[in-house]
N, C-alpha and C positions, 0 to 999 in steps of 0.2 A: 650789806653785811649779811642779811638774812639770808643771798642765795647760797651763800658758801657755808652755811650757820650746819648741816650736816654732815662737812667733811669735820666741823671740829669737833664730834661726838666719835668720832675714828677713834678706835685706841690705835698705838703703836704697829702693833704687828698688820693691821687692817690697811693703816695708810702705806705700809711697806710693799701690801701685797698691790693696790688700787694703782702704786708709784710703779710698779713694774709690767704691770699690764699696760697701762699707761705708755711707758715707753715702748714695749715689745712692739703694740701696734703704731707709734711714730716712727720708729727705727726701720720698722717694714714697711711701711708707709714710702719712708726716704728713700730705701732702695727702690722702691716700685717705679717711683714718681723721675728718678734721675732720668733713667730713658727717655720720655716725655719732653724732655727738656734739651737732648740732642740727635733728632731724630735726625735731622739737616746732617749732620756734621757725620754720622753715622752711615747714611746711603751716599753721601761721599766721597768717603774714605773704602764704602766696599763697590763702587758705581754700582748702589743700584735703585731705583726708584724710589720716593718716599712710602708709598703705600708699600712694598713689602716688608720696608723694617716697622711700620705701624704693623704689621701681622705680629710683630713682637710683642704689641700689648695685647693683641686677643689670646694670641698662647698660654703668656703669664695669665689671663683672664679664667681661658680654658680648663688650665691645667689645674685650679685652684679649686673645685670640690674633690678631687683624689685627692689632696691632699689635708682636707676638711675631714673627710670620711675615715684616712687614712690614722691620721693624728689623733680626731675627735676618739675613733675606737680603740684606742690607747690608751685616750689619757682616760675613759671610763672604766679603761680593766686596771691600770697601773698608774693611776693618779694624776694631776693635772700639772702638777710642778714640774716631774722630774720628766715630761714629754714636751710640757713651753721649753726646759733647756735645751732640749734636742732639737725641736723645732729651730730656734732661735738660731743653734749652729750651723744648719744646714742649710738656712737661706741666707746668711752671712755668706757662707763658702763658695755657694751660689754666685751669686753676686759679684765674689774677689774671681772667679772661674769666668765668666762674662767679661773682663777685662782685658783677656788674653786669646781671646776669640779668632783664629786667626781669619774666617770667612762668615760669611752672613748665615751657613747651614749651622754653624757651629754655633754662632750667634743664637739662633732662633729656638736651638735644642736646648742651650744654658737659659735661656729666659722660658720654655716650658718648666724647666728642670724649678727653676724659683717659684715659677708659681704652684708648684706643687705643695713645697718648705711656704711658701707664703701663704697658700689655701687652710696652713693648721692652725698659725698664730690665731684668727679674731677670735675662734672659736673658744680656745683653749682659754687667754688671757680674760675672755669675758667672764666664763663662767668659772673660773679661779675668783673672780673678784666680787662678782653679783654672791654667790655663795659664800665668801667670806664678811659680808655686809650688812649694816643692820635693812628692811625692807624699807622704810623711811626715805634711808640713805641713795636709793637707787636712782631715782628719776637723776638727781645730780652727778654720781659717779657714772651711768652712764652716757650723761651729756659729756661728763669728762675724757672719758676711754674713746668714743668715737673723737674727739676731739684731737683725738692723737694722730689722725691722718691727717683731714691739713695742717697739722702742724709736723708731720713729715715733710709732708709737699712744701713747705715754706722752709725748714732746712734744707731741702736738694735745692730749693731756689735760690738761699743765700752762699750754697756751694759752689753752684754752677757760677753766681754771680762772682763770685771772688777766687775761686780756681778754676776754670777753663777754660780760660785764655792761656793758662801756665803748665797745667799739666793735663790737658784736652779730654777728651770722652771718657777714654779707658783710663786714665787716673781719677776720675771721678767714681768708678766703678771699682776700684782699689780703697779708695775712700766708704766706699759702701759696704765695706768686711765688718766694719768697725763695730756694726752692733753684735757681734758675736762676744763684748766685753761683758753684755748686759748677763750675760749666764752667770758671771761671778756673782754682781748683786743677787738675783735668785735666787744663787745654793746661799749667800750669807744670809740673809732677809727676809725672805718670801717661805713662809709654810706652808704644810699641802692643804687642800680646801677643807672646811669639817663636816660639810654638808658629804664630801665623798668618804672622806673616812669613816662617818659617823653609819652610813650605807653599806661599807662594805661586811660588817657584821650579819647582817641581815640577807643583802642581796645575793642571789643565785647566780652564777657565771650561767649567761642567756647568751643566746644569739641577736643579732639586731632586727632581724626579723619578728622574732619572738617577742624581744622588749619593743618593737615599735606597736606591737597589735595596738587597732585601735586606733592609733593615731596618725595615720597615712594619708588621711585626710585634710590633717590639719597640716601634714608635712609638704602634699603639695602647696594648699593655701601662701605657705612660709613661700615655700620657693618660688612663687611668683609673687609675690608682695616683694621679694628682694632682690626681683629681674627690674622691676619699674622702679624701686631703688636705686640698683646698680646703675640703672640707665641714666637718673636721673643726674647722679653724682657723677660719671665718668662723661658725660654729655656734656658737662658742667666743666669738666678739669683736663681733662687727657689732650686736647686739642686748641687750649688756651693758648701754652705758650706758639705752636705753628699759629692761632688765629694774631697774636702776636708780630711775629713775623714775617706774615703772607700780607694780613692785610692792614694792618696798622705800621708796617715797616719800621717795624724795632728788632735791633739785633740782639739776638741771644747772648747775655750776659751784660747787656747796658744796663744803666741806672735806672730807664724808665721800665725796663720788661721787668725788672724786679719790685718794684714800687708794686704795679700793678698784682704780680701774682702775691705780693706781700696782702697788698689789701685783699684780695681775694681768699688770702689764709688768714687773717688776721678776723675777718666776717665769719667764716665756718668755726672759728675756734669758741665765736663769743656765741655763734647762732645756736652752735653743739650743748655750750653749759644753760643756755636762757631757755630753752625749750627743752633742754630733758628735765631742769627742775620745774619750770611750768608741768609737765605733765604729771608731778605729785599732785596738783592742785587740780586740773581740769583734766586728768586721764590720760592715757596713753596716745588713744586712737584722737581724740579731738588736737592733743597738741601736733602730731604728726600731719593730720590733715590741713590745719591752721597754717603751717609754715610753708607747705606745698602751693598752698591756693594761692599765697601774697609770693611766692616767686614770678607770678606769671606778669604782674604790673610792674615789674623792677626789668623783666628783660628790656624793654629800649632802652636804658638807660645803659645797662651792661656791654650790648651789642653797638649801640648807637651814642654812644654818652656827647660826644664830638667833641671833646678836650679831654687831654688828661685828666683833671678832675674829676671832672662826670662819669669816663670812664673807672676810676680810681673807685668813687662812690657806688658805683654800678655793680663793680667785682665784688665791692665788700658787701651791699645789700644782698647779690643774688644767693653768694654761699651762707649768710644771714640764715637764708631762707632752706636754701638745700641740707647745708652741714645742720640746721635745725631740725629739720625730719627726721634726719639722720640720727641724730642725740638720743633719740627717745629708742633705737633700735636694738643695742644690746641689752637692758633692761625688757624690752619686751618679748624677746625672741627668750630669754633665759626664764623668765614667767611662763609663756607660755608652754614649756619645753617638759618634759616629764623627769624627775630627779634621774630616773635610771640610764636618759640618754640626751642629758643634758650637756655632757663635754662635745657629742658629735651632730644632734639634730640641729643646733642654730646655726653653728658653723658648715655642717652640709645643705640646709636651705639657704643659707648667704652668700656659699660659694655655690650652689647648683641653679643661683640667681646669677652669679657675674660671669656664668658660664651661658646661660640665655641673654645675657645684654653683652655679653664679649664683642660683639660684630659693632657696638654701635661707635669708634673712632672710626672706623672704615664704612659705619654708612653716614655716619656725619662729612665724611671726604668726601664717598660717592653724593650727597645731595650738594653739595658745596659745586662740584667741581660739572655738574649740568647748569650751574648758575655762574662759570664762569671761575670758578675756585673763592666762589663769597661764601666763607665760613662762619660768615654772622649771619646770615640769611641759615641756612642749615641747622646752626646752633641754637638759633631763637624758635624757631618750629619744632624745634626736636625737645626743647626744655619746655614750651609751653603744653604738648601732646600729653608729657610722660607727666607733668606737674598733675595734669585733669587725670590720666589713668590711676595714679598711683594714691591720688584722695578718694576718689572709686574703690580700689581695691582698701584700703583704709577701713573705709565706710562699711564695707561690707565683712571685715572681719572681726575676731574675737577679741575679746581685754581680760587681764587678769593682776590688773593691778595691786601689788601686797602682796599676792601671794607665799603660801609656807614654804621653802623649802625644806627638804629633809622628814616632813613630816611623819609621824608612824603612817604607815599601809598607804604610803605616796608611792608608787610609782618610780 
């Protein structure tokens, strides 16, 4: 009861707004993740190789600090609400556009095009939410808000499991419009932040160059701390379901491949809330490192489990451990961040990180496929690499645990 013990000090309008950041980033999440989920079925239907529609998730990858940049210097000039609904609808539209694709060029453009609309959401909905909250509050709401990705990726998994037999690829990718609803809740529910209102009296309409003085240092820091991140998590998830059905010969959409990615999101959901509220207690940087280090003793079990079971247990301990590191992220990145360019710098180090680990489904293929196409050999070396760099990088940076927002003569 005590981990939850600070969402119930939320007042109303608090938890309205933590509930739709929440969703914004599942909903996008969902979308993200469906492709992942029919890659097979996709090079197919267009003959063409697995690895070029995998060039589908480095695009979305890619394209996602322009749209960080893009979003984030919006919602700093013109608030954070009223750009999450724009956001929101554009990678909805996205998404429903991807459906109707008539060739893999088309394809490949609509899934840049998303990751654009998808590069503004984390940003946006973190620091909507981190600045609407008591400091206290955070280590938890932020375990919570990352949490909302695999818990995307576990609704595209119980999608794909019960309608792709029926209405195949591109009906799944029609099914993907749908978070375009979530804009209603926002205009009804969701206030603007008061941390940016309460600034815009004060603040002088700056450039980002200008507001970044000073902190460009810290902004590369960010953005490689969120490459060995990025790596760590997409290492992790992007290439499950193919390690799925390449080398444990499960078909997409059976009972067992969904089990699996279930317990796989079901571990990142619980790893995401236990360690962003652990790190009230023992800091930011030590809980992020902690969860990193004990990923590395869970990979056999994950890769190698040799029953269902073990396997089942493996999934759920490793994202335990990954979606844990991960928890503690939006809370840290919006601490560390300066009030005046806090809707765009965490979100541009976070996308200008999954824009340096975009390559890694296609280099997890490429090391797979010199072994043979063994993508447990691949995924176990590449998870245990990035676990050691990214407690390194950890270790070696700043904490700003509590920190004030909005403070007079903040930044």
């Amino acid at each position: 009861m005590s981990l939850l013990a600070p969402l119930r000090e939320l007042d109303s309008t608090q938890r309205h707004t933590v509930l739709a950041s929440f969703l914004g980033w599942t909903l996008d999440a969902f979308d993200y993740f469906l492709l992942t989920f029919v890659i097979v079925a996709v090079s197919k239907e267009f003959g063409a190789d697995k690895s070029e529609v995998i060039y589908g998730l480095f695009l979305t990858l890619a394209a996602r600090p322009l749209g960080a940049l893009l979003f984030g210097r919006l919602a700093d000039r013109y608030g954070r609400r009223p750009i999450l609904m724009l956001d929101v609808i554009l990678f909805s539209l996205f998404e429903l556009a991807t459906a109707f694709a008539p060739s893999l060029s088309v394809f490949l453009v609509l899934r840049f095009l998303f990751g654009v609309a998808m590069g503004g959401e984390w940003g946006l909905g973190a620091s909507l939410a981190m600045e609407s909250i008591p400091p206290k509050a955070r280590g938890l709401v932020s375990g919570l808000l990352q949490s909302g990705y695999p818990c995307g990726f576990f609704l595209g998994a119980l999608v794909n499991w019960l309608l792709v037999d029926h209405i195949g690829w591109r009906g799944l990718f029609i099914v993907g419009a749908l978070p375009a609803l979530l804009v209603i809740y926002i205009r009804r529910s969701v206030p603007e932040s008061p941390v940016w209102q309460a600034g815009q009296a004060e603040r002088k309409k700056r450039g980002l160059f200008e507001e970044m003085r000073g902190h460009w240092k810290l902004a590369i820091y960010l953005t490689l701390l969120m490459a060995a991140f990025n790596m760590f998590s997409h290492g992790s998830q992007d290439l499950y379901h193919t390690f799925e059905e390449v080398n444990l010969h499960l078909p997409s959409g059976s009972g067992a491949a969904f089990v699996l990615v279930a317990m796989l999101n079901l571990g990142a959901m619980v790893g995401g809330l236990f360690f962003g509220s652990l790190s009230e207690r023992i800091g930011r940087r030590r809980a992020m490192m902690t969860a990193a280090l004990l990923a590395i003793p869970v990979i056999p079990l994950w890769m190698y489990g040799g029953s269902m079971l073990w396997l089942a247990v493996g999934a759920f301990l490793i994202q335990v451990m990954v979606q844990g590191a991960w928890g503690v992220v939006p809370t840290h990145l919006n601490e560390l961040s300066p009030d005046a360019v806090r809707g765009t710098l965490p979100g541009v180090a976070y996308q200008l990180g999954n824009l340096l680990a975009a390559y890694t489904a296609n280099a997890q293929n490429l090391i797979a496929s010199w072994r043979g196409g063994d993508l447990a050999f691949a995924m176990s070396t590449w998870i245990a690499g990035i676990a050691l760099l990214l407690a390194l990088l950890v270790w070696l940076g700043p904490e700003a645990r509590g920190v004030g927002f909005g403070k007079p003569g903040a930044e």
